[in-house]
C-alpha positions as protocol buffer text, in pm:
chain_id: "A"
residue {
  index: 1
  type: UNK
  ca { x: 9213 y: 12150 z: 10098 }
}
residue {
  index: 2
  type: UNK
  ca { x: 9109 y: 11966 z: 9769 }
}
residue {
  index: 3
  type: UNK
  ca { x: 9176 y: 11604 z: 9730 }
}
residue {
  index: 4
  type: UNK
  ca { x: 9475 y: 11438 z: 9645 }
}
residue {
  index: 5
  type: UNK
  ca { x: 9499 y: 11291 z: 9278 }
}
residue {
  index: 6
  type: UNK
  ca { x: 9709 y: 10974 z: 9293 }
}
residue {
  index: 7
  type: UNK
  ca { x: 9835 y: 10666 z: 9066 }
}
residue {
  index: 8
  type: UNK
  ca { x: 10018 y: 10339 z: 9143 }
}
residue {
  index: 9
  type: UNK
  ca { x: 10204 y: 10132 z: 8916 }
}
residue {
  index: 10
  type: UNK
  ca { x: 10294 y: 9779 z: 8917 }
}
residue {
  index: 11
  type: UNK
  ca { x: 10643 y: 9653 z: 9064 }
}
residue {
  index: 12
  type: UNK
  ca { x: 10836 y: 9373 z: 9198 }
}
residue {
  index: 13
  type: UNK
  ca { x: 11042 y: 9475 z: 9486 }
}
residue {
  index: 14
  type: UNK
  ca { x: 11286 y: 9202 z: 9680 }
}
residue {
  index: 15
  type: UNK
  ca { x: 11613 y: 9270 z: 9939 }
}
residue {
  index: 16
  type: UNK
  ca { x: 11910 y: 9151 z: 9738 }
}
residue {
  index: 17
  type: UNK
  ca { x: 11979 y: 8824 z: 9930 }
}
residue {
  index: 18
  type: UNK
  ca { x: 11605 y: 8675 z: 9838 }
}
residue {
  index: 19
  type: UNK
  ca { x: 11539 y: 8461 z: 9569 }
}
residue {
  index: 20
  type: UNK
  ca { x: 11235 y: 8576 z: 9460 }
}
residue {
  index: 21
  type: UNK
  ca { x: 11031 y: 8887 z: 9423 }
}
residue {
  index: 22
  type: UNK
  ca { x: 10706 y: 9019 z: 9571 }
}
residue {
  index: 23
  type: UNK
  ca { x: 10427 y: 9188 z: 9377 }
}
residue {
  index: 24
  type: UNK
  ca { x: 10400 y: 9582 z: 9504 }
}
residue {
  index: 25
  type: UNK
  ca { x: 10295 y: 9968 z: 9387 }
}
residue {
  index: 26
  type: UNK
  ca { x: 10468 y: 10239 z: 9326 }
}
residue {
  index: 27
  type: UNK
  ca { x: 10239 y: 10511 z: 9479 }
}
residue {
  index: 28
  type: UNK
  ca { x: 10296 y: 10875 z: 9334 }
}
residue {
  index: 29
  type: UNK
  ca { x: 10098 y: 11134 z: 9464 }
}
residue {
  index: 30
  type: UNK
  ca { x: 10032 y: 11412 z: 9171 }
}
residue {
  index: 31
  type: UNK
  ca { x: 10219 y: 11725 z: 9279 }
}
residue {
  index: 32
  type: UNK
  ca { x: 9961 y: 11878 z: 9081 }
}
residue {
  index: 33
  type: UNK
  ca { x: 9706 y: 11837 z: 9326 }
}
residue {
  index: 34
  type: UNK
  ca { x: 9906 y: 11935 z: 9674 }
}
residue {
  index: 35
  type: UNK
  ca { x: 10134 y: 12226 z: 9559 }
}
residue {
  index: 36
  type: UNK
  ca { x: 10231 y: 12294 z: 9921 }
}
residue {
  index: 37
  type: UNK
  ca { x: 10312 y: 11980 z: 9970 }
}
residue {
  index: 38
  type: UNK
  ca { x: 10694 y: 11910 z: 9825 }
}
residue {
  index: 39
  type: UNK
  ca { x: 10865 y: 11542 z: 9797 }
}
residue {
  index: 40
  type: UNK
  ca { x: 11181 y: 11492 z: 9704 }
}
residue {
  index: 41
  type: UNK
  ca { x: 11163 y: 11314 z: 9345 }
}
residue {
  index: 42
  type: UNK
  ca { x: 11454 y: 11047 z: 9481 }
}
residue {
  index: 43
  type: UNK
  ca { x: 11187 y: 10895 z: 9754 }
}
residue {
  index: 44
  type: UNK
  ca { x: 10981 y: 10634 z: 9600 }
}
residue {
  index: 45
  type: UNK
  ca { x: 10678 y: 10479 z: 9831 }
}
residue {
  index: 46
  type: UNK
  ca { x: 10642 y: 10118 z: 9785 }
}
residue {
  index: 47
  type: UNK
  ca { x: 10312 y: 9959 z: 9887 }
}
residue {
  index: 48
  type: UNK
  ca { x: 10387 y: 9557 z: 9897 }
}
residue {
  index: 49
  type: UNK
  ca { x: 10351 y: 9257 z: 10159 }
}
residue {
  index: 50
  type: UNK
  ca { x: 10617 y: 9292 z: 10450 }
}
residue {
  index: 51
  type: UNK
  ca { x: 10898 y: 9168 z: 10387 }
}
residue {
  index: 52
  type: UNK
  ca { x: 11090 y: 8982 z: 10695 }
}
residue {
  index: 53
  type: UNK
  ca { x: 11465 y: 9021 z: 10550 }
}
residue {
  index: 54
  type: UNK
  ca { x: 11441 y: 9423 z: 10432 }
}
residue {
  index: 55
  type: UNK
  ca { x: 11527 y: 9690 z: 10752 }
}
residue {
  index: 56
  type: UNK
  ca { x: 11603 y: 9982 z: 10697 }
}
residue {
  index: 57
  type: UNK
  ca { x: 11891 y: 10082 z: 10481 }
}
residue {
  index: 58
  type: UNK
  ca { x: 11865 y: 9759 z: 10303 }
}
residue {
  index: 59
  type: UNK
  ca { x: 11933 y: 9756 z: 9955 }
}
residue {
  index: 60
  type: UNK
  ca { x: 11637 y: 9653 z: 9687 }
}
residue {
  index: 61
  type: UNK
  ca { x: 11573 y: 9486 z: 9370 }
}
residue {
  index: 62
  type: UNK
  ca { x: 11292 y: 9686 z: 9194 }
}
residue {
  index: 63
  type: UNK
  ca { x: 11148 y: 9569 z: 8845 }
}
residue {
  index: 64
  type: UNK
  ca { x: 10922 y: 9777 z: 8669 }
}
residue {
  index: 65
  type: UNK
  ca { x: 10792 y: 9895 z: 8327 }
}
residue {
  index: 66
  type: UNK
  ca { x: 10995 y: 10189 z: 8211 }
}
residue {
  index: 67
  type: UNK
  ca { x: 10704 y: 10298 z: 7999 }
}
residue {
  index: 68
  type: UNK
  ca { x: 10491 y: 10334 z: 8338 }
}
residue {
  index: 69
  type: UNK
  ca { x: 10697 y: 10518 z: 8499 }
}
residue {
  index: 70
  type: UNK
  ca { x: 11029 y: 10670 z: 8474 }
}
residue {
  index: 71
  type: UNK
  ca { x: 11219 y: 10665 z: 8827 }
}
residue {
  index: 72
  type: UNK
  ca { x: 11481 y: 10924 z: 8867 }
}
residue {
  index: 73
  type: UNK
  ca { x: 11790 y: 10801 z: 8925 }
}
């Protein structure tokens, strides 16, 4: 199996009750490279600190640069 081909983008992720936000990635594998592999384009993988308040099902705050990356909604 050849390797994957990968790229992260800066974001700021917090749960919707905290004041403040953490630094993260947004880690997108490129289907490119794994063409048996299929993710569903709505499922975003965040890399970032823990985060004590988020479980899951919680809703997020996500902040990123639109010219990065364009998250489908």
């Amino acid at each position: 199996m050849p390797a994957e081909n990968f790229s992260f983008y800066r974001c700021e992720i917090r749960t919707s009750g905290m004041q403040t936000f953490e630094e993260g990635l947004v880690y997108w594998p490129h289907p490119s490279t794994k063409p048996e592999f299929e993710q569903d384009p709505s499922v975003l993988e965040i890399l970032a600190p823990f985060i004590e308040e988020a479980s899951y099902g919680s809703a997020v705050d996500l902040l990123f640069d639109p010219e990065e990356i364009e998250i489908p909604y």
